[in-house]
N, C-alpha and C positions, 0 to 999 in steps of 0.2 A: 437563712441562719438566724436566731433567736436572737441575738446581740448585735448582729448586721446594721454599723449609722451610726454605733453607739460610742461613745466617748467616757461617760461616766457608767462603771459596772464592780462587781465583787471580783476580782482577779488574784485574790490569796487565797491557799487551804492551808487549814490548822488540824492536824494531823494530832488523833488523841489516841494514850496512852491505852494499849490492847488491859482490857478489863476493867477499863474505867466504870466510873458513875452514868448513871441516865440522867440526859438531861433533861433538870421537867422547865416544860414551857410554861409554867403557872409560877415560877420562883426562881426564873434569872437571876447572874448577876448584874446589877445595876449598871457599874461602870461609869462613865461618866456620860451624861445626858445632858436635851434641851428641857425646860418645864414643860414642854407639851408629854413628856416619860416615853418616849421614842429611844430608838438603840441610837448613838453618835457616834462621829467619827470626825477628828480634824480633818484627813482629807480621806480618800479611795482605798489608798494604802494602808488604811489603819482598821480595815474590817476584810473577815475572812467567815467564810465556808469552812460552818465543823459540823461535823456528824452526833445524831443525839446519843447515839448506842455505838462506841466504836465498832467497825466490820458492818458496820447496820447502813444503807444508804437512805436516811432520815437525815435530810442534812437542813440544815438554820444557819443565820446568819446573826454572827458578834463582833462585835469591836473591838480592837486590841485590851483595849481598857476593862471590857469585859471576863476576856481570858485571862488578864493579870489578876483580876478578884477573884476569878476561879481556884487559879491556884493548880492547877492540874500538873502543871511541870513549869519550868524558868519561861516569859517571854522576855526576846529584846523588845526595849520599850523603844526604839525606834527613836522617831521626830514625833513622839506624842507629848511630851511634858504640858499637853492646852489643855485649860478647860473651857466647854464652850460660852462666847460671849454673844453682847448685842454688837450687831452693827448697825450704826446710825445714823440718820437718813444726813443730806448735806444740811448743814444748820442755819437754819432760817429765824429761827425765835429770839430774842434778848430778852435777857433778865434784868430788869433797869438798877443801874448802882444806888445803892442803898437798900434796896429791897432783900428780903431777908425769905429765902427759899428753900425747902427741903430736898429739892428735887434739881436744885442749880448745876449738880455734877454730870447731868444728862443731857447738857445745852450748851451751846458755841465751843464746839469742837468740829473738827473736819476727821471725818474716817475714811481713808485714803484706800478701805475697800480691800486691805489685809488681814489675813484668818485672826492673826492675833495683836498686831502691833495695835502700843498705848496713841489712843486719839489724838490730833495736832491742836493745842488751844487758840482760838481766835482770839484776837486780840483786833481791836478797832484800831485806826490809823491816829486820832486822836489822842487814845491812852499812848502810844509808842512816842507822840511828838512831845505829851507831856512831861514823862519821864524822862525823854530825855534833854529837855532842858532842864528840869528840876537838877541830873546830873553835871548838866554843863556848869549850873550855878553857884553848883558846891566846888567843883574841880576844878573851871576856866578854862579846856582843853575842849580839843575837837578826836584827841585818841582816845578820850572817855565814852564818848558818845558812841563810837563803834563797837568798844567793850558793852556797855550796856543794853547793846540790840543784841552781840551774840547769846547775853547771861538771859535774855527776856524768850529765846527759842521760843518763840511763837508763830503762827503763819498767819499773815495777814491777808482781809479777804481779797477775790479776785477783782480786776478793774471793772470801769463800770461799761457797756451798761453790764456787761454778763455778771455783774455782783447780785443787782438786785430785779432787772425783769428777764424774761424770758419774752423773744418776739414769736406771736402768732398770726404767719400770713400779711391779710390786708385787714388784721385787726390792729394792726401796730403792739407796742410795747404795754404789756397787763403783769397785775403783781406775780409772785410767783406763788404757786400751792404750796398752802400748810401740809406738811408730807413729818409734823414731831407730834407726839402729844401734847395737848395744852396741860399742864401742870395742874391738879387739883385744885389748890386753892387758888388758881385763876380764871376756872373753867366756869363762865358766865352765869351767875343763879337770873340774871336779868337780862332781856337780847332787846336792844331798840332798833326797828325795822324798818327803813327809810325804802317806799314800795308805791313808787306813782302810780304805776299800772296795775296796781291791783291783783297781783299775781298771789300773793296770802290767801286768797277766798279758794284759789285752788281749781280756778277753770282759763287758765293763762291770763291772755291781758282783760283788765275789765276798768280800765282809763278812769270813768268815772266813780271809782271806788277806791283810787288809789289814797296815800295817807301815809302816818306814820303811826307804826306800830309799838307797842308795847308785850313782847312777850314773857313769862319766867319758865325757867328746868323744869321739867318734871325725871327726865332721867338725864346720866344716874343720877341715884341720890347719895349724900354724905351725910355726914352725920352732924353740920351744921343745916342741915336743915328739918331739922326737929325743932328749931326753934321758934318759939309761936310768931318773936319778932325779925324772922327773917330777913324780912325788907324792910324794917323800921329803919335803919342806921344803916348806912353806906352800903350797900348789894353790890358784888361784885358784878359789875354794868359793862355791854358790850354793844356794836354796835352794827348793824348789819345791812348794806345795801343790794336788793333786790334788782337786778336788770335784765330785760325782757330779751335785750340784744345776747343774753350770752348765756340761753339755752344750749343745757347740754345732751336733752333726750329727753322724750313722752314715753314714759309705760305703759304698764295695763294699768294701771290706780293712783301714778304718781308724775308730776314734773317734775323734773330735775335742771336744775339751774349752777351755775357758775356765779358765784355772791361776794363780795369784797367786802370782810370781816376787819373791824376795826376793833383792838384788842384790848381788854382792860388793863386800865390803869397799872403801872406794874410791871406790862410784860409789852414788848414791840417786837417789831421783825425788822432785819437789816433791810430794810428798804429806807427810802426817801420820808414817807409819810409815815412808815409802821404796819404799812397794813397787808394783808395777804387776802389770798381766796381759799375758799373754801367749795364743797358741795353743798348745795342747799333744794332740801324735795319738799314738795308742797302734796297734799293728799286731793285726788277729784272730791267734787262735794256730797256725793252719793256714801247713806250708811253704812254699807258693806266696804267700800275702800277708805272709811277714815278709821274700819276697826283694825282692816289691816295693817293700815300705816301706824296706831298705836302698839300692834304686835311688834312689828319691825323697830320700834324706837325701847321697846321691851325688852327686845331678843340683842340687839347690842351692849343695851347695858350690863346686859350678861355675861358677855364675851371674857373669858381671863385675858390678858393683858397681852399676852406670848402671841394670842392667835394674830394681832397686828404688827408682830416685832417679825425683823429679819434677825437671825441669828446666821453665826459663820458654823460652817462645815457641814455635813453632808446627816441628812437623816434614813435609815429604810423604816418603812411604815410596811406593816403586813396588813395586806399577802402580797404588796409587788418587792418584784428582785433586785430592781436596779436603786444606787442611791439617788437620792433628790436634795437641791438646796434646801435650807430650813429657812424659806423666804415669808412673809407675812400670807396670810390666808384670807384677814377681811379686811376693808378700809378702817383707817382711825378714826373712833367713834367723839364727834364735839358736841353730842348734847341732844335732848329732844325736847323741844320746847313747846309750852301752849299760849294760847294768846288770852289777854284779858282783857275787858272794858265791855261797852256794848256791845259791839260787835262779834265777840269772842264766840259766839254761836254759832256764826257762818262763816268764820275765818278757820283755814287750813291749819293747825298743827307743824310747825318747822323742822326738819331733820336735818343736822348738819352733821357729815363725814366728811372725809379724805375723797379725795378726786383722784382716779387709781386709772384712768385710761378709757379704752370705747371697748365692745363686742367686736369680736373678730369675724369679718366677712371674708370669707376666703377667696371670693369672686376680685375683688379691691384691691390684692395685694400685688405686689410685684412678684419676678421669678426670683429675685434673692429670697423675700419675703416670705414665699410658697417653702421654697425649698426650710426656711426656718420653721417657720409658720405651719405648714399642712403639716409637720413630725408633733404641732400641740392638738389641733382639733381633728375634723374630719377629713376624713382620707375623700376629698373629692376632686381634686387637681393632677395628683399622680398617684402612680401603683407602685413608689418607692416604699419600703418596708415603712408599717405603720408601727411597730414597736421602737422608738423613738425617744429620746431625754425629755423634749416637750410634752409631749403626751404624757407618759410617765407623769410626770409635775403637776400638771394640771388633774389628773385623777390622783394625785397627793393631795391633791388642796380640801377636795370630798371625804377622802380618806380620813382626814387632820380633823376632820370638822364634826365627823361621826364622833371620833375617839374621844370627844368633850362632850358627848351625849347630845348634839345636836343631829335633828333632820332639818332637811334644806326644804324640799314639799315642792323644790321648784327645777328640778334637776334638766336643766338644758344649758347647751353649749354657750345660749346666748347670757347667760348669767356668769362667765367667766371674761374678764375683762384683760386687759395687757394694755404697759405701756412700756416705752425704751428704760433700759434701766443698766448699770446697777444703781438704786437711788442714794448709795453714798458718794454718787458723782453730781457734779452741778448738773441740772438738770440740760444746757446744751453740750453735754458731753457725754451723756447717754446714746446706745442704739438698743436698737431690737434685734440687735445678735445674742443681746444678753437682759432677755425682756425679766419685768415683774408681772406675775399675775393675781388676781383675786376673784375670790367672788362673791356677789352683791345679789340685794333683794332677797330679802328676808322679811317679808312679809307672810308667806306661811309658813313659816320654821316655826320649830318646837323644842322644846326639851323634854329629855326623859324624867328628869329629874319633878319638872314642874308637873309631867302628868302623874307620876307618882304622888305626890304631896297632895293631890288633887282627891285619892282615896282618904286621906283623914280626913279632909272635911264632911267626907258625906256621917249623916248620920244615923241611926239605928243601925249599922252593922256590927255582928258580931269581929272577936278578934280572928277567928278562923277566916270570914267574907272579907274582909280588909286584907288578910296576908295572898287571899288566894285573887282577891281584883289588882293587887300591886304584881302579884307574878303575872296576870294577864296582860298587863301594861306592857312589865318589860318585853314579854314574847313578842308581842304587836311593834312593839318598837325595834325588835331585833327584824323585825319581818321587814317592816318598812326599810329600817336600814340596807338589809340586801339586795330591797326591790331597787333603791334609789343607787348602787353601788353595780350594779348589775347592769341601771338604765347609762351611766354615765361611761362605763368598761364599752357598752357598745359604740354607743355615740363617737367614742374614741379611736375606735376598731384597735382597741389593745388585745383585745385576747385574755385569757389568762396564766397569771405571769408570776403565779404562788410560788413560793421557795417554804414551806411549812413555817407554823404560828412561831412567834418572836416572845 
């Protein structure tokens, strides 16, 4: 049975009016949406199965919200009065008092991981003791002080240690992963690289090369850094410790390490010291993998912002049928830095991202695990139905990533990573009954957009050779898209699972 396992599916029809309009797939109603312009839904119930020709069985899939723009006849609007939001990871950054942020309303809050309720403000245990004495001072009572905690409705953070480490094994207690965006104007123009082992040169440890680095940005870029004196006067400075012990994976062109990011001036994290970890990829020294590795620190800068956000309720992406969370798609992008001084000719290029989980081996896993787990990748453990909510998901993630005009160039299962989640919970109260996934390495990814822009620069073409080398592009690009959309459906053994264009 097609839907056999499944949990999340379209289970409403929307029944149109005999002689209605046809409905063109080029000029939907919008409805309400995620920024990625996918069809939404608060929850399952709120999208139905309608036909594009009444009597016709062409049938598409809309969302309540969408058939209310329509207009075709009355809906009940149901439990939909939502529009969709962020949901936001458990909050680990602080904004230091005094400092003066634009972006301060997206930090220290708790999102308790509901579709719509307003986030819980953190409040440190400090500020709650000041107050309330400042209260007592004024009034002399002890029934002031309990009024003043109720009116402050804030939730204070968890105890320790679970506030601020997370224990791994017989590594003991390590910061916790940066899992928010760092805020623009704190995002490091300057990285200083504290690296005994020499791990910067980009061939693992090399002891006798170790040092202290000086990196700056190269991406992204903003728009203070146009200016000539950049780093003349105070550069926003960060600080980054390399260690050899906490290897997180060797690629085909890159290391990847586990790094303890020390955060500019400004901005900390609820820990003891301030500091968190990060991902940190260094490029081998060979010329073909440090062009890669600047492709890849290229192609995130690129990234719209959506593709790292979890958003609440359900998206369908065309051509699959069933709905998916509108979970993040690629790790959160900190920066791509190059190094400078003498040495900056043999030293590696820094990438720092979000730390998003390991490749799933399906050999490794437990039989809970299997049973979760074999429904996202390949069907090699059991011959239980491979049409699946995981699977589904994780060929969203490919889907999501074309729709913003990117190719992957890398299309295997091992570039889909997972860890426990939902990540608005503290990270020990996470499982992998309700994993997040991403995917990583983008080193040969592309854009359409950039091969196109790539026909104006050539020169001596006429305007007719220009319009007709840009339509070759997109063809080639649509070409790849299917092949890579084609290779990852199999990989998955989904099948195909079209309900006609959206």
């Amino acid at each position: 049975m097609l839907g056999a396992g499944r949990t999340r599916f379209v289970h409403q029809w929307w029944d149109r009016v005999p002689g209605g309009k046809y409905l063109d797939k080029h000029d939907p109603p919008l409805g309400k949406r995620t920024p990625n312009g996918a069809v939404w839904a608060h929850s399952t119930d709120d999208l139905f199965m309608i036909q594009r020709i009444p009597g016709v069985g062409i049938v598409t899939c809309w969302s309540r919200s969408m058939i209310k723009e329509f207009g075709e006849r009355p809906i009940d609007d149901g439990d939909e009065p939502h529009m969709p939001r962020i949901r936001r990871p458990y909050p680990l950054l602080k904004i230091d008092k005094g400092v003066e942020c634009l972006e301060s309303w997206m930090y220290g809050c708790f999102d308790e991981g509901s579709d719509h309720g307003d986030p819980i403000p953190v409040a440190d245990q400090e500020d709650i003791k000041q107050k309330e004495g400042n209260k007592v001072q004024v009034n002399g009572t002890e029934d002031n002080i309990e009024e003043t905690t109720e009116e402050m409705q804030v939730e204070s953070l968890p105890p320790e240690p679970k506030q601020d480490y997370i224990y791994r094994g017989g590594d003991g207690y390590i910061h916790q992963c940066l899992e928010e965006h760092i805020p623009q104007q704190f995002l490091p123009d300057r990285l200083i690289v504290t690296d005994p082992s020499g791990l910067a040169f980009g061939r693992g440890e090399v002891p006798d090369k170790g040092g202290s680095w000086t990196y700056e940005r190269l991406y992204p870029s903003f728009s203070r850094d146009l200016s000539a004196d950049r780093f003349a006067e105070d550069p926003v400075s960060a600080e980054l410790c390399l260690d050899p012990g906490q290897v997180v994976g060797v690629g085909h062109h890159s290391n990847v390490y586990r790094a303890t990011l020390t955060l500019p001036k400004g901005l900390s994290a609820r820990t003891p010291d301030g500091k968190v970890t990060v991902v940190a990829k260094t490029a081998f020294p060979n010329h073909e993998d440090r062009l890669l590795f600047h492709n890849e620190g290229k192609i995130f800068s690129g990234f719209p912002r959506h593709l790292s956000e979890e958003w609440c309720g359900y998206n369908m992406i065309s051509p699959l049928s069933w709905p998916v969370p509108v979970g993040p798609v690629v790790p959160k992008f900190y920066g791509y830095y190059m190094p400078i001084g003498r040495k900056k000719d043999t030293m590696s290029p820094i990438l720092l991202i979000e730390e998003c989980g390991t490749p799933v081996d399906p050999r490794t896993l437990t039989p809970e695990q299997r049973w979760v787990l074999t429904r996202s990748f390949l069907c090699l453990l059991s011959n239980i139905d491979v049409r699946a909510w995981g699977r589904t998901e994780c060929h969203s993630l490919f889907l999501r990533f074309h729709s913003e005009g990117y190719l992957h160039h890398s299309t295997y299962i091992r570039n889909v990573v997972m860890q426990p989640g939902p990540l608005t919970r503290h990270p020990q109260e996470r499982s992998l009954s309700t994993p997040s996934f991403r995917l990583i390495d983008f080193g040969r990814s592309a854009n359409v957009e950039e091969r196109v822009a790539e026909v104006d620069l050539k020169k001596g073409l006429t305007e007719r050779q220009i319009k007709e080398e840009k339509a070759v592009a997109y063809r080639s690009w649509g070409m790849d898209r299917a092949q890579e959309e084609m290779s990852i459906n199999k990989q998955l053994g989904l099948g195909f699972e079209g309900v006609g264009s959206r």
